[in-house]
RODO-2510 file (C-alpha; in nm, 4 decimals, decimal comma):
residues 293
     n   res          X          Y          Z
     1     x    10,7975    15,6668    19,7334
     2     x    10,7271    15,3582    19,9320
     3     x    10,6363    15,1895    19,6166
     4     x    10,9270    15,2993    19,4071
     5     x    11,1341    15,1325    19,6993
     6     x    10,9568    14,8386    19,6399
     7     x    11,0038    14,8052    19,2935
     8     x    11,3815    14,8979    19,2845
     9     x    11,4332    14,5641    19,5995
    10     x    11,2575    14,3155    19,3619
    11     x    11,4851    14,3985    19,1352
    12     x    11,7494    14,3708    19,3568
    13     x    11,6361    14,0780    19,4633
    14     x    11,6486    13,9450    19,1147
    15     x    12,0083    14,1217    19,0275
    16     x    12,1423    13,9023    19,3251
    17     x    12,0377    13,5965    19,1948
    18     x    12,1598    13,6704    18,8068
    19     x    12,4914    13,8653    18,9779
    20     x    12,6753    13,5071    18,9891
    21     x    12,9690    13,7143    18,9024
    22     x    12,9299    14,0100    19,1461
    23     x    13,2229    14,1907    19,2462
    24     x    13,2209    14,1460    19,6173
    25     x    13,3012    13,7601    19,7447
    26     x    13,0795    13,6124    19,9627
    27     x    13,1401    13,6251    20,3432
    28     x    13,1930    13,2957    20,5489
    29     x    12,8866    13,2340    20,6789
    30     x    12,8495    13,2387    21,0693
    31     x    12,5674    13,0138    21,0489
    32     x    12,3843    13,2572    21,2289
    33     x    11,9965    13,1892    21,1225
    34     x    11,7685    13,5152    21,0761
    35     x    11,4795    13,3466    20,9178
    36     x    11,3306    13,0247    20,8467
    37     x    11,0996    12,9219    20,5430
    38     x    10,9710    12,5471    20,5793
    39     x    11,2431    12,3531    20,6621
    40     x    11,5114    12,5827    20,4719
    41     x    11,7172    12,9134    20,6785
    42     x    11,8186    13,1926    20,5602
    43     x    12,1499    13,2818    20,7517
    44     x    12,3451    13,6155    20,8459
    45     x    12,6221    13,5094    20,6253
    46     x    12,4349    13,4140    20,2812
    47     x    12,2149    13,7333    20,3339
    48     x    12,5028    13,9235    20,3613
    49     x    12,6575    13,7792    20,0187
    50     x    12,3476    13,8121    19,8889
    51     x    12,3715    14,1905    19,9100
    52     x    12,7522    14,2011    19,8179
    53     x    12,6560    14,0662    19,4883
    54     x    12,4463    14,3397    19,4325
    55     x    12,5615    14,6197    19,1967
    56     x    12,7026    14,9007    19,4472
    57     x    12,3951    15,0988    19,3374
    58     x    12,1467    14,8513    19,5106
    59     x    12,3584    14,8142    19,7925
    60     x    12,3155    15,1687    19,8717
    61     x    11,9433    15,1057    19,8712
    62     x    11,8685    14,7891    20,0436
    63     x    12,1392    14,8754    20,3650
    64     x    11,9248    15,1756    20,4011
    65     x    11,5980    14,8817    20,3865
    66     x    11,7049    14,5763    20,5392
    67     x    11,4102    14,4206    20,6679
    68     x    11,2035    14,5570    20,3672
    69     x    11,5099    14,3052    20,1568
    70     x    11,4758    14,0198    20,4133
    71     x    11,1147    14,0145    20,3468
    72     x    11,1369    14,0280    19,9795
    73     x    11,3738    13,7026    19,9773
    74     x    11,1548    13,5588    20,2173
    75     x    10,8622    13,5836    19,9464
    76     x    11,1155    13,5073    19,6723
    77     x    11,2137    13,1386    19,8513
    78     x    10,8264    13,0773    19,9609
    79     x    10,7646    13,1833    19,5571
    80     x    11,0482    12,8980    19,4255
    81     x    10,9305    12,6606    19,7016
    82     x    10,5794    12,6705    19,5670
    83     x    10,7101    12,6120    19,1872
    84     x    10,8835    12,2903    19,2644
    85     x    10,5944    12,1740    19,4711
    86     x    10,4189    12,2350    19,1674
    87     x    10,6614    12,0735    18,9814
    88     x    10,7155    12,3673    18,7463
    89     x    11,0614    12,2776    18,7133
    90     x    11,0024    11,9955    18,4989
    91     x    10,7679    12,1940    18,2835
    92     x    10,8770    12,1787    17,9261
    93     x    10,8786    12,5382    17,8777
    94     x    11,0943    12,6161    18,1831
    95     x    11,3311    12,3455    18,1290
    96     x    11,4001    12,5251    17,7402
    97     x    11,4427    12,8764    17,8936
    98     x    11,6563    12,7230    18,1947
    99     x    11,8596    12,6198    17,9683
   100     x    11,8907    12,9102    17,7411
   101     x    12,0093    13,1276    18,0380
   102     x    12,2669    12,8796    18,1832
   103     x    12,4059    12,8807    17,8010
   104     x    12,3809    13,2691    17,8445
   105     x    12,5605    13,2455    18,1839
   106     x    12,8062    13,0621    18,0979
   107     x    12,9110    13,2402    17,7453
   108     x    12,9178    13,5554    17,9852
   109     x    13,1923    13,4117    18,2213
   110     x    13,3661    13,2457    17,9290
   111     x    13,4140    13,5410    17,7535
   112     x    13,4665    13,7649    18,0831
   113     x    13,7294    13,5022    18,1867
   114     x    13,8721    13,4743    17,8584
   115     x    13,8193    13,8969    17,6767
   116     x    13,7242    14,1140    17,9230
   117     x    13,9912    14,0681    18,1957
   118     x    14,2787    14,0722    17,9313
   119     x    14,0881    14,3359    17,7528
   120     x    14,2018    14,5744    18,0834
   121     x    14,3865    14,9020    17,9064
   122     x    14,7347    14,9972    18,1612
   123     x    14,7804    15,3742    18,2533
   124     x    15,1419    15,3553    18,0262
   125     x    14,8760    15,2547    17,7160
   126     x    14,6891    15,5466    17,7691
   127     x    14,9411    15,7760    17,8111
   128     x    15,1752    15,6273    17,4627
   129     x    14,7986    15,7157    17,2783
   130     x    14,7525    16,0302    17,4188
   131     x    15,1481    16,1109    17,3144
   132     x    15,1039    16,0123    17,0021
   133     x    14,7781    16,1284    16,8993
   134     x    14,7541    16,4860    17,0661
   135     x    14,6109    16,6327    16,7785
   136     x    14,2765    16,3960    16,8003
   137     x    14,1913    16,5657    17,1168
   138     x    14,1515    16,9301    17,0644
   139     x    13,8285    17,1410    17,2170
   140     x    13,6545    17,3100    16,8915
   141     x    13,6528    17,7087    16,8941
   142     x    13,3115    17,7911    17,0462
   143     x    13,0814    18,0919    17,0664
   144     x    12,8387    18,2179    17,3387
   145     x    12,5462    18,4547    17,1543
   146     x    12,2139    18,5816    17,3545
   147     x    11,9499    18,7472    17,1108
   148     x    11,6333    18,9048    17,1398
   149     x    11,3482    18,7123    16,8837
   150     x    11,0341    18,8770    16,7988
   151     x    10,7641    18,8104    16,5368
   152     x    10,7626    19,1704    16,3842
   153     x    11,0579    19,3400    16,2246
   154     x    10,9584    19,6893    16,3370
   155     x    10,9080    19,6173    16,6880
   156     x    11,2880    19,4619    16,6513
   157     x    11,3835    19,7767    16,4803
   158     x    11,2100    19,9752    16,8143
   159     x    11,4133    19,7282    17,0387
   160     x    11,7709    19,7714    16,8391
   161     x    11,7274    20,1842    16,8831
   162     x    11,6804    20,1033    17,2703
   163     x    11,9848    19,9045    17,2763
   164     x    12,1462    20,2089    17,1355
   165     x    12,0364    20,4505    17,3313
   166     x    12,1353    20,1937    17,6426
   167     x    11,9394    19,9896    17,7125
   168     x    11,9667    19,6508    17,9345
   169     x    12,0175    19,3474    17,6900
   170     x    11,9092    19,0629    17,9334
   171     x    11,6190    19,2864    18,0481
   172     x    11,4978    19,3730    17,6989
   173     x    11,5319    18,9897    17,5980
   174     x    11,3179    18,8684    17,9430
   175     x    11,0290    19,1637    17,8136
   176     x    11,0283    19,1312    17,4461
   177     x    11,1855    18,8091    17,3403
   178     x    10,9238    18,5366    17,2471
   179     x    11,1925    18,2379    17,2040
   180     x    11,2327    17,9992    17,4981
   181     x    11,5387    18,1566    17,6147
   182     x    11,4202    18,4828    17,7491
   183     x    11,3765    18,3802    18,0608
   184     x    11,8005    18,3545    18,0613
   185     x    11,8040    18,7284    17,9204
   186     x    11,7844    18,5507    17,5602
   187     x    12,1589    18,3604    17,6495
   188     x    12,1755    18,0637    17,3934
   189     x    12,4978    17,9086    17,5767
   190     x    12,7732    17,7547    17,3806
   191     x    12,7997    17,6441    17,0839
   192     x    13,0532    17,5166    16,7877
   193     x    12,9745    17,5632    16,4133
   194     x    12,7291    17,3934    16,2413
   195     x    12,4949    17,3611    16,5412
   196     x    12,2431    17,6530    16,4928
   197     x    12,0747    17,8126    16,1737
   198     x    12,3507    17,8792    15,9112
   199     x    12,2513    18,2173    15,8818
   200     x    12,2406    18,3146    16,2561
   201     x    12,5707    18,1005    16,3348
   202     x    12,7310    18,3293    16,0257
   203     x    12,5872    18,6893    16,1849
   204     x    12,7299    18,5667    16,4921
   205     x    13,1050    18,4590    16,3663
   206     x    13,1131    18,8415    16,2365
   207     x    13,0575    18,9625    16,5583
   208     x    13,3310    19,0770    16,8539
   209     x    13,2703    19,0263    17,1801
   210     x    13,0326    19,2467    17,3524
   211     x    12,9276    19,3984    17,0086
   212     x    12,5712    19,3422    16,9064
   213     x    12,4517    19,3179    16,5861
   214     x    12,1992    19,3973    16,2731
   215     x    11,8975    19,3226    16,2861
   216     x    11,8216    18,9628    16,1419
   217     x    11,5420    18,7336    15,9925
   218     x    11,5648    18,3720    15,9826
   219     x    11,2514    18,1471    15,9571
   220     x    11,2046    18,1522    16,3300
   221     x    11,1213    18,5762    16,3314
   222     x    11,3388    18,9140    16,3587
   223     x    11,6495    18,8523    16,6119
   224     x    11,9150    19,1134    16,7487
   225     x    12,1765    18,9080    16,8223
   226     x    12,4867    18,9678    17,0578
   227     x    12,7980    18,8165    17,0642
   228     x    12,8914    18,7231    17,4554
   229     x    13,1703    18,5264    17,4691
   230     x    13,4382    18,2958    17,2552
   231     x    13,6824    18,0228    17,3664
   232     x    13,9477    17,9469    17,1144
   233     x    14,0849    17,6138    17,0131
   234     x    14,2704    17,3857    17,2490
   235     x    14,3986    17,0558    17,3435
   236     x    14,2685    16,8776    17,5974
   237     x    14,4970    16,8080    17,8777
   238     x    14,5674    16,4598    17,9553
   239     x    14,3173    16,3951    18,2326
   240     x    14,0378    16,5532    18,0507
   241     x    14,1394    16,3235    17,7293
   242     x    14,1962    15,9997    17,9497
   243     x    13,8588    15,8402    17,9982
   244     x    13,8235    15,8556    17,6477
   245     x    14,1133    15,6967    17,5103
   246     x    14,0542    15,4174    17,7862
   247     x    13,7347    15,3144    17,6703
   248     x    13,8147    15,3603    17,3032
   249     x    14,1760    15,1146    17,3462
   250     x    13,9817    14,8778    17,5887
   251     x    13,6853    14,8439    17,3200
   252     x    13,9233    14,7822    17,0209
   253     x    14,0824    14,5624    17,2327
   254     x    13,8473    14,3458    17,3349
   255     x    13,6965    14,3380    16,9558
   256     x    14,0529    14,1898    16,9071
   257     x    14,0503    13,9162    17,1607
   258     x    13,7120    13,8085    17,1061
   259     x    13,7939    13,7792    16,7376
   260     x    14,0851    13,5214    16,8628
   261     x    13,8931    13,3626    17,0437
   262     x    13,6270    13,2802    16,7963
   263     x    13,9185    13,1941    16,5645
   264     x    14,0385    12,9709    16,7962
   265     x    13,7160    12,7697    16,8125
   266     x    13,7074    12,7271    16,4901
   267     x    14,0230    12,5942    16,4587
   268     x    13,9180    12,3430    16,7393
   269     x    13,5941    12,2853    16,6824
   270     x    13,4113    12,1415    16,3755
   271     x    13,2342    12,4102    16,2233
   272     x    13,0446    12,3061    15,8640
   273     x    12,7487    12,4627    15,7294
   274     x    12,4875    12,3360    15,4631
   275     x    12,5427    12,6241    15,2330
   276     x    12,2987    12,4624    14,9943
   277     x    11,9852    12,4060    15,2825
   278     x    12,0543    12,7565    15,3922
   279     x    12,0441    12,9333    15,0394
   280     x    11,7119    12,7480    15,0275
   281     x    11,5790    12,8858    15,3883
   282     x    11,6663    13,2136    15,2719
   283     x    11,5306    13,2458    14,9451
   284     x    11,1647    13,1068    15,1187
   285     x    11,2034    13,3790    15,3701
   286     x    11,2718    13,6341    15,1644
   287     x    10,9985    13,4888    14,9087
   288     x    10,7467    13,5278    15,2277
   289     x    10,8803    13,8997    15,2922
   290     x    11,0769    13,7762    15,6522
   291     x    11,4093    13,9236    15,5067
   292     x    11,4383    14,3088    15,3691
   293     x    11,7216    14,3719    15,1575
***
């Protein structure tokens, strides 16, 4: 467990640093020093905006594993300190992926800046969507079955005569039924058309409620199935529709604004390509098999 705690603070650890764009803000620091490493501190304030940064997920775990966090950016800072003394910042290979994340890091504020705070969907948008589109958000009919499944059609022919004579469904399912749901008293749950075997969704559609039916072979063995329950057709009510039509509006709306934005560019920016170099790149890569049709 120990471990697992471990793991899940160096990633914190790591979040905080790539969270430039966390959602709490950064308390003033009090200059308050709580460790030292070299010559550099570590204060109350920037440990504490350290952890606001943190998705509210980590924050949960490192307040309840403070020290363990203060000694995991104490290793992180002696870790960087030891790089630059090594002068691993000017490596050639760091320097290219340094500068593929800050291009990263910067695209991702751009376009959260620019899309995803305009992109926000207002409770009157939701609402006008779910007005006008009511008929997008019904609940399907659904059935609840439980059967009995055996391997030999007599023995379910010996089981149907005990139902008849009154015996316990559930209990004849948990002593005779060899599918995985026995253990339930052979109760499959819910479920809409076109989710189980054709012909044991179409014995169970003739059924009423509380009947049971004929015997019936599929390619899974003899079942007795019986009919428990059915919920007919209906809309969904507002709040049960809402999360849905948020994330749908705000996706289509951000596709929209991005679009513009891109568009823009290109209106302001000088965009040219070499069609004729890249029809030649692409007809060597597909000659050497890179590209699949």
């Amino acid at each position: 467990m120990m471990r697992v705690v471990r793991v899940i603070i160096v990633v914190a650890v790591f979040a905080s640093c790539m969270g430039v764009y966390g959602c709490g803000k950064a308390r003033k620091d009090d200059g308050k020093v709580i460790a030292t490493v070299s010559n550099s501190a570590i204060t109350l304030g920037a440990f504490k905006a350290r952890i606001e940064r943190l998705p509210a997920y980590y924050q949960r775990i490192i307040k309840n594993n403070l020290k363990r966090y203060l000694d995991e950016t104490i290793m992180e800072k002696l870790l960087y300190e030891e790089a630059l003394r090594k002068g691993l910042d000017r490596d050639k290979e760091v320097k290219e992926i340094l500068s593929e994340a800050r291009k990263k890091i910067l695209i991702s504020k751009l376009v959260a800046s620019q899309v995803d705070e305009k992109a926000k969907v207002s409770d009157g948008e939701i609402q006008k969507y779910y007005d006008e589109h009511k008929d997008e958000f019904k609940k399907p009919e659904m059935w609840r079955a439980s059967h009995i499944l055996v391997a030999d059609e007599a023995q379910a022919r010996s089981i149907a005569e005990e139902l008849v004579k009154g015996g316990d469904f559930a209990e004849l399912a948990k002593k005779y039924s060899i599918d995985a749901t026995a253990s339930r008293g052979g109760d499959i749950g819910f479920f809409r058309t076109g989710q189980l075997v054709p012909e044991f969704e179409k014995a169970c559609l003739k059924l009423e409620v509380g009947q049971t039916g004929e015997v019936l072979h599929t390619q899974f063995g003899y079942h007795i199935i019986k009919l428990t329950d059915k919920r007919e057709s209906a809309a969904e009510s507002y709040d049960e529709a809402r999360r849905a039509i948020e994330s749908e509006l705000n996706r289509k709306k951000r596709a929209i604004l991005f679009d513009e934005m891109v568009s823009d560019l290109k209106s302001r920016y000088s965009v040219n390509i070499n069609e004729e170099a890249f029809e030649v790149f692409e007809a060597e890569e597909k000659a050497k098999g890179g590209i699949v049709e």
